[in-house]
One Martini backbone bead per residue (centre of mass of N, CA, C, O) as a GRO file, in nm:
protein
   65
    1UNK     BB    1   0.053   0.066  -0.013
    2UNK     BB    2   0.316   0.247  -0.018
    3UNK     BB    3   0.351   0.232  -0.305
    4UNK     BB    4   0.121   0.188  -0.488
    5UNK     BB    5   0.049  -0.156  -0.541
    6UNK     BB    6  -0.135  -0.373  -0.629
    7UNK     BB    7  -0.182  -0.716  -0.467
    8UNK     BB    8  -0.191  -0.860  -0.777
    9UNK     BB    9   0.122  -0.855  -0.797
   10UNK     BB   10   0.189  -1.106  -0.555
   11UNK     BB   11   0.018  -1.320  -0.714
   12UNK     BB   12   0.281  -1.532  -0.830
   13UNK     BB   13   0.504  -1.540  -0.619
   14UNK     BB   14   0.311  -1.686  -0.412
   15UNK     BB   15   0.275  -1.939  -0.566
   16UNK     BB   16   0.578  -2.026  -0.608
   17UNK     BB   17   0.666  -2.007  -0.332
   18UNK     BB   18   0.414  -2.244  -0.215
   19UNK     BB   19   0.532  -2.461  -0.413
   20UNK     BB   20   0.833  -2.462  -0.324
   21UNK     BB   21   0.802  -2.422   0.010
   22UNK     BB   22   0.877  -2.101   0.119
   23UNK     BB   23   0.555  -2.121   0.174
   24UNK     BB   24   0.221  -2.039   0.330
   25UNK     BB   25  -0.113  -2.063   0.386
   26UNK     BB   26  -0.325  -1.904   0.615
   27UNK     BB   27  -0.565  -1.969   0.763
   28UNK     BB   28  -0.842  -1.839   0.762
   29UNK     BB   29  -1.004  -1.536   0.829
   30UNK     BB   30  -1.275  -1.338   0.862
   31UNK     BB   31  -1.170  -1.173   0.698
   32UNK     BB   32  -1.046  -1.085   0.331
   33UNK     BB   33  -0.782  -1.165   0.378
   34UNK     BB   34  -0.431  -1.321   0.285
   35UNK     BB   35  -0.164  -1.511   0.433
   36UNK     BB   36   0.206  -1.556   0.487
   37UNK     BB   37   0.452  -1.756   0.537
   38UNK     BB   38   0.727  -1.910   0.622
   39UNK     BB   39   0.910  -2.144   0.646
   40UNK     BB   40   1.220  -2.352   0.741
   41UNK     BB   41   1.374  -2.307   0.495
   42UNK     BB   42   1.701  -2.279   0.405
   43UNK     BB   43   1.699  -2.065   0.170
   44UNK     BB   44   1.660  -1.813   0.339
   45UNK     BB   45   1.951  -1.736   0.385
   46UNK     BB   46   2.053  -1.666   0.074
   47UNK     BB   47   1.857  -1.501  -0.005
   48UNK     BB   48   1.892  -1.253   0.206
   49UNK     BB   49   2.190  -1.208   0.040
   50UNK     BB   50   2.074  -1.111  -0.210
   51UNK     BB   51   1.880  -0.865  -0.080
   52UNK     BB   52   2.097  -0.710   0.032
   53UNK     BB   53   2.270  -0.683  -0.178
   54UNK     BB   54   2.039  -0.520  -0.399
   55UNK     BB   55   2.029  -0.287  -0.172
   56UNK     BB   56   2.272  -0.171  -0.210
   57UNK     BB   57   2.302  -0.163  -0.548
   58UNK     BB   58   2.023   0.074  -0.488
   59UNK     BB   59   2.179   0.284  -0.337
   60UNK     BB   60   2.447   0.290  -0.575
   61UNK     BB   61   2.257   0.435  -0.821
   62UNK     BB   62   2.320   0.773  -0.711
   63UNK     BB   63   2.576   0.791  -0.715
   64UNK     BB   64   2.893   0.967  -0.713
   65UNK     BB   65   3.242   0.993  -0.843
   0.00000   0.00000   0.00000
């Protein structure tokens, strides 16, 4: 919503990562949210530097030298 980026934007990625084993979808709750976990999945600690990683080379696309 910070972005102003329609929801249905990570319903593809949601669902590959759920085929995947790297998350699952939390049972139903009264509203018409819809929930996601991650895994327990080994994967996840190497993703995470793979996104710092993007984080930082986005961070130094404005540098000047």
């Amino acid at each position: 919503m910070s972005h102003r980026v329609p929801g249905s934007v990570f319903y593809p990625p949601l669902r590959s990562l759920v085929e995947l084993g790297l998350a699952r979808r939390m049972p139903p709750r009264s509203d018409r949210r819809v929930f996601y976990t991650i895994t327990g999945a080994r994967a996840w600690a190497p993703l995470r530097h793979v996104v710092d990683m993007l984080q930082v080379e986005d961070s130094d696309e404005g540098a000047v030298a």
